[in-house]
C-alpha positions in Angstrom: 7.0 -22.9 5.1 5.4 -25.1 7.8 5.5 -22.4 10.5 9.5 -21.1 9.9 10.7 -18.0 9.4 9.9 -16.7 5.7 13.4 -16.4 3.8 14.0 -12.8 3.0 14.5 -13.8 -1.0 10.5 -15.8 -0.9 7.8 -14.1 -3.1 5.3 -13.4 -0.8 3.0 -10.8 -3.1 2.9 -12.7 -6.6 3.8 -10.6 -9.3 4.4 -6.9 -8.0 7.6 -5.0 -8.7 8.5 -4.7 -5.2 9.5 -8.3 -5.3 13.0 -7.0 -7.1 13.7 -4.4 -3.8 15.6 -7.0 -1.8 16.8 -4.4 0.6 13.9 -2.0 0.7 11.5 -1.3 3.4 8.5 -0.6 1.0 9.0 -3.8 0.0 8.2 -5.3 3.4 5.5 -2.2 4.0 3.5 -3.8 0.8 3.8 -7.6 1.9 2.3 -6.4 5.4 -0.5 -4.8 3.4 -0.8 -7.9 1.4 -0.9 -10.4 4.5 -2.9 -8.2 6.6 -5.8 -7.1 3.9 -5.1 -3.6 4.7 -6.2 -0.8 2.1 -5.0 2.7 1.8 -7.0 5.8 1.0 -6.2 7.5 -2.1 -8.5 11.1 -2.1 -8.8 12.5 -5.9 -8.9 16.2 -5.7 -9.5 18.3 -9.3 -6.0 18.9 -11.2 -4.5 16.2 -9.1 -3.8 18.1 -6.1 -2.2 16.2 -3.2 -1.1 16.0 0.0 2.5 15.1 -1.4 4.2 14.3 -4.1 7.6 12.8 -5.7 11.0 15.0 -5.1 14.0 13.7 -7.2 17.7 14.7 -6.5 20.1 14.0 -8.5 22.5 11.5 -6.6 23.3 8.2 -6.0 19.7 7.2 -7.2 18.7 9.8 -9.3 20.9 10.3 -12.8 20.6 13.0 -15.1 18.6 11.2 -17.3 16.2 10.2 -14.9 15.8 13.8 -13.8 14.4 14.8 -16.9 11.5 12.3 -16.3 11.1 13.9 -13.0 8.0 16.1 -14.0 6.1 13.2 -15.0 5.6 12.7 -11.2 5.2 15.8 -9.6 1.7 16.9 -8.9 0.5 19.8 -7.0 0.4 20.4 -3.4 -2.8 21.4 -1.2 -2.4 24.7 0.3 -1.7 24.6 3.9 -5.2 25.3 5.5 -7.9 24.0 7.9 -9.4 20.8 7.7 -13.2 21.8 6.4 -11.4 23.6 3.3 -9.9 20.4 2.5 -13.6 18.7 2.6 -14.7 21.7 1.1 -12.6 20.3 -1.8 -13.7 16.7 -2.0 -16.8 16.1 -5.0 -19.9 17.0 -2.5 -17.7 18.4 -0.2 -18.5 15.9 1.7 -16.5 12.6 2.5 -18.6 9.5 1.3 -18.8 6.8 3.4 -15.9 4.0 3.7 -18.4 1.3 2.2 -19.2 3.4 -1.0 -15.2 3.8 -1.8 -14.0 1.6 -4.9 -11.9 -1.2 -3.5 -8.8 -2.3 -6.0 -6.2 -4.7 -5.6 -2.4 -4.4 -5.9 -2.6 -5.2 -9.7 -5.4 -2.5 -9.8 -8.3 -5.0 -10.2 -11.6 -4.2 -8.7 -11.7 -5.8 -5.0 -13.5 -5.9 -1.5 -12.2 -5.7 1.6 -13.4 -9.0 2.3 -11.7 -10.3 -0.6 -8.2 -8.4 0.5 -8.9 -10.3 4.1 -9.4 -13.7 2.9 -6.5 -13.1 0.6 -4.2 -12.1 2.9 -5.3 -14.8 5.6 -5.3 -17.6 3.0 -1.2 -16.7 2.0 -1.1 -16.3 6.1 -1.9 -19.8 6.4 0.1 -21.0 3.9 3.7 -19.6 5.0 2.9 -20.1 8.7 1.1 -23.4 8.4 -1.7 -22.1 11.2 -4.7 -20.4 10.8 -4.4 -16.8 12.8 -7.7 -14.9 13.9 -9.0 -12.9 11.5 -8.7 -8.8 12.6 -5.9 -10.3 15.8 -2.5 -9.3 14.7 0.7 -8.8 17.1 3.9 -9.4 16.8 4.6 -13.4 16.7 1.8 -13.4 13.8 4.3 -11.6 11.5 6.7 -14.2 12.7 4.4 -17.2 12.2 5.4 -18.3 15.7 2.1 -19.7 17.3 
């Protein structure tokens, strides 16, 4: 790409499904994640409970017949509360620390954080043709303007 802007069509995050959302902001939410080496916290509560979950409506995106599927993805919500009966919740009750969470990739292989920075810095690189520094981000880095 030799330090040009990155045509909106390019594969920047090999083989994920968001590549086929041409038009869709999660798309370009999970290619910043990529570039960046950033990680998202996923807590695992007993029976599934979460802090959201899916809601379909039957429209424009949702059929009929996807609809039906529609309890495949609904898990329960967290009652409303105060923070320590969340913790209360966690295994321990306590939250471990950040270094003692598993690390997985976007394909759902076992990872570091260091390994989701070099990664992302490495495919950096590549499209912009510079090296940015590490943990520095603004604005003309997404750009790959130096």
């Amino acid at each position: 790409m030799s330090g040009q802007y990155v045509p909106q069509g390019h594969i920047i995050v090999p083989n994920v499904r968001s590549n086929r959302w041409q038009r869709s902001w999660k798309r370009f939410f999970i290619e910043l994640q990529f570039l960046r080496g950033y990680a998202m916290l996923y807590p695992n509560y007993d029976d599934f409970v979460s802090f959201s979950t899916n809601h379909l409506e039957l429209g424009s995106h949702v059929s009929p017949e996807k609809a039906k599927a529609k309890a495949e993805f609904i898990v329960p919500l967290m009652p409303l509360g105060n923070s320590s009966s969340i913790i209360s919740q966690l295994p321990l009750g306590e939250l471990p620390a950040l270094e003692n969470l598993p690390v997985v990739n976007l394909h759902g292989h076992v990872s570091s954080m260091d390994e989701l920075q070099v990664q992302g810095e490495s495919k950096r690189t590549e499209l912009c043709d510079w090296k940015a520094i590490p943990g520095q981000f603004n604005a003309s880095d997404l750009l790959c303007v130096s």
